[in-house]
C-alpha positions as CSV (number, residue, x, y, z in Angstrom):
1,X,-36.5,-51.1,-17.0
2,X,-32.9,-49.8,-17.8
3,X,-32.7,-45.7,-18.4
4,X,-29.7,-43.7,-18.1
5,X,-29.1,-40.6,-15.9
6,X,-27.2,-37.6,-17.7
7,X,-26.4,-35.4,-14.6
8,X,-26.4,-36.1,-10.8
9,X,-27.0,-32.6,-8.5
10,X,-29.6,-32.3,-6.3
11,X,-32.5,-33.9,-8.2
12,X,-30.8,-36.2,-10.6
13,X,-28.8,-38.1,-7.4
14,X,-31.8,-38.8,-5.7
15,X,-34.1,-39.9,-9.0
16,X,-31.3,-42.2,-9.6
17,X,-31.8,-43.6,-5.9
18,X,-35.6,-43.7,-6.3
19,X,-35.3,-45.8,-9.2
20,X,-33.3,-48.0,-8.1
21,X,-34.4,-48.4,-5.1
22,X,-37.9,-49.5,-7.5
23,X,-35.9,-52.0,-9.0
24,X,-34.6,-49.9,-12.1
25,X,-30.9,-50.1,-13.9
26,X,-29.7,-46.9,-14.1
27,X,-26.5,-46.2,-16.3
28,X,-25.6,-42.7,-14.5
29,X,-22.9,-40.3,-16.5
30,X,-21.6,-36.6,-14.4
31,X,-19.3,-34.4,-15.4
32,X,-17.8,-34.6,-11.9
33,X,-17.6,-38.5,-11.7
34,X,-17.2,-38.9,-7.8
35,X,-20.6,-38.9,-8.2
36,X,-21.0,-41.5,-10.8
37,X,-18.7,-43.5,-8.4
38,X,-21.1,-42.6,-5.2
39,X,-23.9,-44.0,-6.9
40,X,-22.1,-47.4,-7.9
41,X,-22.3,-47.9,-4.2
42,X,-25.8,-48.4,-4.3
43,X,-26.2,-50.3,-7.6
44,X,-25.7,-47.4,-10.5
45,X,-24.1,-48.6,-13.5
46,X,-21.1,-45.8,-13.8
47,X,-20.1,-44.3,-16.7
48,X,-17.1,-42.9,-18.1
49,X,-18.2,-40.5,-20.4
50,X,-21.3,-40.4,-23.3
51,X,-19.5,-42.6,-25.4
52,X,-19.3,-45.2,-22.6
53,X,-23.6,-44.7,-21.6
54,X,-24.2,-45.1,-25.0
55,X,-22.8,-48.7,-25.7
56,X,-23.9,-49.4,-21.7
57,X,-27.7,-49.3,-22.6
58,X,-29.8,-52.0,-24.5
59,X,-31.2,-51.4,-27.5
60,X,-33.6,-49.6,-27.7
61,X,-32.2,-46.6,-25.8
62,X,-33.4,-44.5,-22.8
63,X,-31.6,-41.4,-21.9
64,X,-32.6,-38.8,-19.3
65,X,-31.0,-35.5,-19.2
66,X,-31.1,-33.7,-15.9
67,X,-29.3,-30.6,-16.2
68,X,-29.4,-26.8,-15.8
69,X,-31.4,-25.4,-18.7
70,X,-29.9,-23.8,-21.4
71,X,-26.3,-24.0,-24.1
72,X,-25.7,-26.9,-21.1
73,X,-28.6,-29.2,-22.1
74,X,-28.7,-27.6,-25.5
75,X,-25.3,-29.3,-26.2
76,X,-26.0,-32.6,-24.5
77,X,-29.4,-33.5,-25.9
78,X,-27.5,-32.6,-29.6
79,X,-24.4,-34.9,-28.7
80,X,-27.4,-37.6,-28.0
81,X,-28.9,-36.5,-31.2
82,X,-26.1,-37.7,-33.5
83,X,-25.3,-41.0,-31.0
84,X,-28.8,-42.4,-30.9
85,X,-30.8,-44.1,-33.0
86,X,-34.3,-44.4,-34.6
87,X,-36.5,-45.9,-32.1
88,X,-34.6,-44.5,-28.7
89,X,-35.8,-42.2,-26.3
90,X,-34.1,-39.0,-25.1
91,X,-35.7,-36.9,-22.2
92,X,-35.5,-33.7,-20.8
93,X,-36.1,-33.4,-16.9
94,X,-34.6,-30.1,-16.5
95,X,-36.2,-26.7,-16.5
96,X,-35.8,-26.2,-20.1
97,X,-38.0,-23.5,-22.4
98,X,-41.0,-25.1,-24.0
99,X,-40.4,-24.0,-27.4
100,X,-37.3,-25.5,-27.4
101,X,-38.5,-28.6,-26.9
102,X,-40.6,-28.5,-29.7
103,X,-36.9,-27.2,-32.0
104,X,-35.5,-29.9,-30.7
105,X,-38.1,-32.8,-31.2
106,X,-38.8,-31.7,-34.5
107,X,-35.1,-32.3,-35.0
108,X,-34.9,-36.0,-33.3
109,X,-37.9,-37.0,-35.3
110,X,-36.2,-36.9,-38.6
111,X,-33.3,-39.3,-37.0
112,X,-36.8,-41.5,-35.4
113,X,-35.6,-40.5,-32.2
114,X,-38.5,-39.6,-29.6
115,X,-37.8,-37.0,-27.3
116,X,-40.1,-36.3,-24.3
117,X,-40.1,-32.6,-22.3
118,X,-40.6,-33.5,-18.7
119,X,-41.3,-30.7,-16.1
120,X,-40.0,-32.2,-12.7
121,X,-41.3,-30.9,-9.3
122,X,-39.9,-32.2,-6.0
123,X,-36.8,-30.5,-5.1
124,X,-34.0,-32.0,-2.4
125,X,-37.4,-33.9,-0.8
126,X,-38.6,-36.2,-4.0
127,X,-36.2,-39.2,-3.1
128,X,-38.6,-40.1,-0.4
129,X,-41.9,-37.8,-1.2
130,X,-41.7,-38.3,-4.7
131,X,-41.8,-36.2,-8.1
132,X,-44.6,-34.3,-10.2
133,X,-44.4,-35.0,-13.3
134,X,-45.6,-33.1,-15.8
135,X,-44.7,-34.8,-19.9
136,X,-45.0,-33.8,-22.8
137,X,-44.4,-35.8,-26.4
138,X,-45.1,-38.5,-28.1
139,X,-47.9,-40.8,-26.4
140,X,-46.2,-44.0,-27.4
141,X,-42.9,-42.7,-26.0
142,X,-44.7,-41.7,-23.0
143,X,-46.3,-45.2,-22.8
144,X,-42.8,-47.0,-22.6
145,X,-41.7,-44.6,-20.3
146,X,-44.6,-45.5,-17.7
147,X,-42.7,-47.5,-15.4
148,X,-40.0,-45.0,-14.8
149,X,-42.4,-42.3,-14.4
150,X,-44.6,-44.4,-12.3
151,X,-41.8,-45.1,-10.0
152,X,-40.7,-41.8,-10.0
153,X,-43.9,-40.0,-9.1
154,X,-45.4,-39.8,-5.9
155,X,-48.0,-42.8,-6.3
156,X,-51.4,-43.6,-5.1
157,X,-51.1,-43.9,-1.5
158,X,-49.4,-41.0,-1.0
159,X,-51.6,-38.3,-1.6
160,X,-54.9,-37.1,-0.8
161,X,-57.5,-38.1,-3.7
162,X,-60.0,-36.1,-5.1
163,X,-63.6,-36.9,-4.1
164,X,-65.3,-37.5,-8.3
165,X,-62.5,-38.6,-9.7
166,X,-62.5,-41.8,-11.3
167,X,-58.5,-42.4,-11.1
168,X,-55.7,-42.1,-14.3
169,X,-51.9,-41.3,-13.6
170,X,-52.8,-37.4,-12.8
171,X,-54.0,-38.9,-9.1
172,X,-50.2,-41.2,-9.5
173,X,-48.1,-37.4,-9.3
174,X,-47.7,-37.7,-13.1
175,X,-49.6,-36.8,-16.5
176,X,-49.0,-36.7,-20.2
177,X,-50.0,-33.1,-21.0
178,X,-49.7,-33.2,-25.0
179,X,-47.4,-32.8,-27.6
180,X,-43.8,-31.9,-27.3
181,X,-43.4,-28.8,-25.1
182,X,-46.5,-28.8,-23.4
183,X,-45.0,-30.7,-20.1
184,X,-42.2,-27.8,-19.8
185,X,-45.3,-25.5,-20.5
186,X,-47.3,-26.9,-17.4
187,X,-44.2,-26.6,-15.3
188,X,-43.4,-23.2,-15.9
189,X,-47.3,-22.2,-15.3
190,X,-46.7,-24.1,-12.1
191,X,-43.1,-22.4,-11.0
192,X,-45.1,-18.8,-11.9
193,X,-47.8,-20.2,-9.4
194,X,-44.8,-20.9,-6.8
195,X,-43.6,-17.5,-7.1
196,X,-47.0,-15.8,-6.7
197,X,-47.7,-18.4,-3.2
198,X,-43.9,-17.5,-1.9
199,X,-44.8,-14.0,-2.2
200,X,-48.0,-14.3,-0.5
201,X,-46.6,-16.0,2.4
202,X,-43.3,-14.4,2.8
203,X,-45.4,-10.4,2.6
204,X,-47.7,-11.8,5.2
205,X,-45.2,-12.9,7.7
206,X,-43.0,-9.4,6.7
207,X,-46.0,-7.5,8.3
208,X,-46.1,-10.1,11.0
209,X,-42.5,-9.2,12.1
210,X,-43.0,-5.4,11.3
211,X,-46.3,-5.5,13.9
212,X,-44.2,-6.7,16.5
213,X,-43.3,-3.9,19.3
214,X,-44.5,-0.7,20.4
215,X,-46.7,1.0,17.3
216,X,-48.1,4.9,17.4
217,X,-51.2,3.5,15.8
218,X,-52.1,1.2,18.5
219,X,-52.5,1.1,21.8
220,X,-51.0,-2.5,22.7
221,X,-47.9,-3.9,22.0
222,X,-47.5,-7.5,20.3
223,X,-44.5,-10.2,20.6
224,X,-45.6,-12.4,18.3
225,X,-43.4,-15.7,17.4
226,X,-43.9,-16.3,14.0
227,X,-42.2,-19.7,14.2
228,X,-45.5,-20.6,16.3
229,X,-47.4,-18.6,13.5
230,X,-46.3,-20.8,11.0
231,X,-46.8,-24.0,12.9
232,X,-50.4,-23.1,13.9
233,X,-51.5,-22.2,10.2
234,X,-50.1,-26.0,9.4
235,X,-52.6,-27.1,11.0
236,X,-56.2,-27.0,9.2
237,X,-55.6,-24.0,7.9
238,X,-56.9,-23.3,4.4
239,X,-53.5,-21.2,3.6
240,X,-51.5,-24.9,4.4
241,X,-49.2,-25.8,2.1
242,X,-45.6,-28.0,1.5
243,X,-44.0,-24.4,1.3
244,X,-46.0,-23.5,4.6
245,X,-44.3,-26.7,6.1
246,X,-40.7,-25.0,4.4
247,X,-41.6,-21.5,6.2
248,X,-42.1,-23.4,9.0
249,X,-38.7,-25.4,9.2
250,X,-36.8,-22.0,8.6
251,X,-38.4,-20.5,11.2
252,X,-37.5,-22.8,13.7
253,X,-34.4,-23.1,12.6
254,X,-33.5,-19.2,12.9
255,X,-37.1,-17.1,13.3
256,X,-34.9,-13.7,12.4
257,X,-33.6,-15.4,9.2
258,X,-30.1,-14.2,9.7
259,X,-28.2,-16.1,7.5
260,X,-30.0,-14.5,4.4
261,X,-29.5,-11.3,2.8
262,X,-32.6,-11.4,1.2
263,X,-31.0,-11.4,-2.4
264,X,-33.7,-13.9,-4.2
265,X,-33.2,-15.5,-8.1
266,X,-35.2,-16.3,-10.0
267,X,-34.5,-19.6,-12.5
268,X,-36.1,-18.3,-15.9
269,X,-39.6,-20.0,-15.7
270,X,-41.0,-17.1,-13.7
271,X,-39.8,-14.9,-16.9
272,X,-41.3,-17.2,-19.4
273,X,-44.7,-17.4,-17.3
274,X,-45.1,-13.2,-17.5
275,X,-44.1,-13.7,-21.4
276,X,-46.9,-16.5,-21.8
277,X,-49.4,-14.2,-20.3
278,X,-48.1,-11.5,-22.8
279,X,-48.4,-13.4,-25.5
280,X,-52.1,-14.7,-24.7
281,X,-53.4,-11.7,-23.4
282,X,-53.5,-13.4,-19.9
283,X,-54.2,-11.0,-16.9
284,X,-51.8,-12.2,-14.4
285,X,-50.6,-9.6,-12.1
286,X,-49.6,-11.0,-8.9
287,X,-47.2,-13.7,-10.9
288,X,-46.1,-10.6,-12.8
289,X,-45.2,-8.3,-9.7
290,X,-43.6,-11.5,-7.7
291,X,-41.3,-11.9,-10.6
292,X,-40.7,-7.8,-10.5
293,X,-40.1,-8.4,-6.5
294,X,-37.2,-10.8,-7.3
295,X,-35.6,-8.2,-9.1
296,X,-35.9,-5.5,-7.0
297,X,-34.6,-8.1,-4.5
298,X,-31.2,-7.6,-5.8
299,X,-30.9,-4.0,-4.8
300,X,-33.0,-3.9,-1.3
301,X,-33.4,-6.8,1.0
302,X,-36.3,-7.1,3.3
303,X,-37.2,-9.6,6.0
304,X,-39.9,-10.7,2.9
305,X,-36.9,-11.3,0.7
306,X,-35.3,-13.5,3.2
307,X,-38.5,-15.1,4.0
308,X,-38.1,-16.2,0.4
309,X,-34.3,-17.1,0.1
310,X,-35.5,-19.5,2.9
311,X,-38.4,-21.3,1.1
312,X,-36.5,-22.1,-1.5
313,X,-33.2,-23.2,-0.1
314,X,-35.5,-25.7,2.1
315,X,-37.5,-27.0,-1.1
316,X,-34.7,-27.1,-3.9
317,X,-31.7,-26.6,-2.1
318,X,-30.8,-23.4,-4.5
319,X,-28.4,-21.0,-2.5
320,X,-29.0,-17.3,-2.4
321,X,-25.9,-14.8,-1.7
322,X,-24.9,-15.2,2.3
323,X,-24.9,-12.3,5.2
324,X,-21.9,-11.2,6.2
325,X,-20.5,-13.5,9.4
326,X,-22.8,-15.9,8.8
């Protein structure tokens, strides 16, 4: 089917190449347009500005908006607001608030435009691994959506099912969650999840590096490599994961992480998760302290910290402050 692309970074780029590398037309619009013009090469449709994608897709429209959340997407999913018509379809990729989403639908119905929230997982990796999707929205949107979000997600194949299960797009790396807002909802549950793992993994392998050397409260001395650590628990450990396969990588790559300071964001869905437990009277205190560790990250750096600049550099591509010389 034909969809356009409203911002090409380090997700948006590759979904476009994803799609149409599963036979898609993708009208592709970036404020930057080299890399409009970089993705003609390979079969995008370019555009020059809004104006331009607008009169570029078939009626009835499909517009995907890929960009960082907040007054950015706020802005863009407005300007589509007065351009489009009843029956089109405007969607939100990004990492945007979940009550937003439900503003901003309420807003496009009135016009009969459908709007879908869709929380995407997959980082720098999802041209070739694929993407989770998690939607939210209008059922019949979401239903004249399915091939995109088909050929966006991971597929059958790809992943390991789930003994009981008697199939339906979840085991396909995608899933209509509800009504508007509750796809961004699942997503930032899942990015407070990633923060909680991170921290898990990047303590444990602080007090691995801390245990090395001579110790007055043992007797022996250790020298363990924690790239080899990492690589081991890869393999049929029950603490595997992608972001033990991340760990991993960095490890190899540099096992004193040098290049990092240590200085970790965090991109606003951690936040929201600890505010979603407050307003539900959730218990969640490791999400909550991970969070609190990210901002304490900002004024002392340890080998944890940089364990984490690390994971997420390798999953998303997101670039933490630098060391010095490095």
């Amino acid at each position: 089917m034909q969809i356009a692309m409203i911002g090409l970074g380090r997700m948006g780029g590759n979904m476009v190449r994803r799609l149409l590398n599963g036979g898609h037309e993708v009208v592709v619009w970036n404020r930057d347009y080299s890399k409009c013009e970089e993705l003609a090469k390979v079969g995008a449709v370019p555009a020059k500005n809004i104006e331009d994608l607008s009169r570029l897709l078939k009626k009835p429209r499909a517009a995907w908006v890929m960009l960082p959340s907040g007054d950015v997407t706020e802005q863009m999913i407005a300007k589509l607001g007065d351009m489009f018509e009843s029956g089109d379809v405007v969607i939100d990729g990004g990492n945007s608030y979940y009550k937003d989403d439900v503003r901003r639908s309420q807003l496009l119905t009135k016009k009969g435009i459908q709007y879908l929230d869709c929380g995407t997982s997959g980082g720098v990796w999802g041209v070739e691994r694929g993407y989770c999707l998690m939607i939210g929205g209008n059922k019949e949107a979401v239903a004249r959506i399915d091939p995109v979000f088909k050929t966006l997600a991971p597929g059958v194949g790809e992943i390991v099912p789930t003994p009981g299960r008697k199939g339906g797009s979840a085991e396909q790396g995608y899933l209509h969650c509800g009504p508007s807002g509750a796809g961004h909802f699942v997503k930032m549950i899942h990015n407070g999840i990633e923060y909680g793992i991170m921290q898990a993994y990047a303590e444990g392998f602080d007090i691995l590096k801390n245990a090395n050397g001579a110790s007055p409260s043992r007797d022996v001395v250790y020298d363990m490599k924690l790239e080899d650590i990492a690589e081991l628990w890869r393999r049929g450990s029950v603490v595997g994961s992608w972001l033990l396969d991340l760990t991993a990588m960095a490890l190899q790559e540099d096992n004193k992480l040098a290049r990092y300071t240590g200085f970790v964001q965090d991109s606003g869905e951690g936040r929201w998760t600890v505010l979603a437990a407050v307003e539900t009277a959730t218990p969640a205190e490791v999400l909550t302290s991970s969070l609190y560790t990210r901002f304490r990250s900002r004024q002392e750096h340890t080998f944890a910290e940089k364990m984490l600049s690390a994971m997420r550099e390798k999953f998303g591509g997101h670039v933490e402050v630098k060391a010095k010389g490095s």
